[in-house]
C-alpha positions, 0 to 999 in steps of 0.5 A, spaced: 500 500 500 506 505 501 508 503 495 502 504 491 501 510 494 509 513 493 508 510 485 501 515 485 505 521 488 510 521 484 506 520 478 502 526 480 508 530 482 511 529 474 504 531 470 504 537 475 511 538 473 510 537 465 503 541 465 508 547 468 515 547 465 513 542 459 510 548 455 514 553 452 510 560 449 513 561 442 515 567 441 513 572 435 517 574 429 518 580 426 512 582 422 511 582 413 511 588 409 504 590 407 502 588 401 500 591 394 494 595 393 490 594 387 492 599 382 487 605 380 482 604 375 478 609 371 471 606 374 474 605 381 479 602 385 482 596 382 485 590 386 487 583 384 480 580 379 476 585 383 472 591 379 468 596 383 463 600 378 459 606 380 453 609 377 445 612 378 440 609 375 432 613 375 427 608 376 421 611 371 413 613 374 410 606 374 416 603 373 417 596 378 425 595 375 430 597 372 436 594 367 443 597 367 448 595 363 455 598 365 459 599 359 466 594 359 463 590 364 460 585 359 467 584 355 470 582 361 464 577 364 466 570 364 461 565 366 462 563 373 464 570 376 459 574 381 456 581 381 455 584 389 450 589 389 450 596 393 445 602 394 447 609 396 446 610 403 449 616 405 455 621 406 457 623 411 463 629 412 465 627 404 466 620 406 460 615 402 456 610 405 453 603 401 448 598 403 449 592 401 443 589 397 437 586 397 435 593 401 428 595 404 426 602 406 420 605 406 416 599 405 420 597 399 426 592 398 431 593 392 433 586 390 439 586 385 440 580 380 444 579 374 445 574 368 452 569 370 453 570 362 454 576 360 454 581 367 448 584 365 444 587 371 437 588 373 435 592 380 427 590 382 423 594 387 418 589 391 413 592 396 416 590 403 409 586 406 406 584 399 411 582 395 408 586 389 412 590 384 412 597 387 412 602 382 413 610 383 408 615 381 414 619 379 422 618 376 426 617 382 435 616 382 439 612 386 445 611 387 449 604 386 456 600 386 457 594 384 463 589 385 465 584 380 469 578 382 472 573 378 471 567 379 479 566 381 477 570 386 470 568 389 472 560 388 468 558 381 
């Protein structure tokens, strides 16, 4: 029994002793250069595969949707990218704000589709508790961005 109970003890003793000393912090190395940003492009700023494209679309009285086609985007759309859709939200002390769609205010959701082939793009406002087209009783504009991401870069 003295024997089981020493065998114990200093088993216990050497698990306490290799949780506490066993284990060493690793040490940090010195950070990377930041890396490269993407360069200027004439519609917005440009990084690796990604495009961003601002632009206004008016909305015509009885109108539910609207289709937009932004110039230089069709040739360079391959099957499998992806389009991200955002809506001017604000600007605030020179700086704008973007929602990302679909978006709901007063009433009305903006949903934001696009066909896989050619980049092409249509915005549909539906009546938030109906589901309706929601058309205006006059033109209204809105501001909106889109981000196009290849499909290198979105996992297609």
């Amino acid at each position: 029994m003295k024997k089981t109970v020493k065998f114990l003890t200093m088993g216990v003793l050497f698990i306490g002793l290799s949780l506490t000393t066993g284990c060493q912090k690793e040490v940090e190395g010195p950070k990377g250069e930041q890396g490269l940003k993407g360069e200027q492009g004439s519609q917005g700023e440009q990084g690796p595969g990604a495009k961003t494209y601002e632009f206004n679309m008016t909305f015509d009285a009885g109108a539910g949707s609207d289709f937009h086609i932004i110039s230089g985007l069709s040739s360079n759309f391959s099957n499998g990218d992806a389009l991200l859709g955002f809506i001017f939200y604000d600007e605030f002390q020179g700086t704008k704000y973007w929602a990302p769609l679909p978006y709901t205010s007063a009433n009305r959701v903006y949903l934001f589709n696009f066909n896989e082939n050619t980049g092409a793009f249509w915005i549909n406002l539906k009546n938030a508790t109906t589901g309706a087209d929601f058309p205006f009783t006059s033109s209204q504009t809105f501001g909106f961005r889109a981000v196009h991401g290849s499909r290198s870069i979105v996992g297609g």
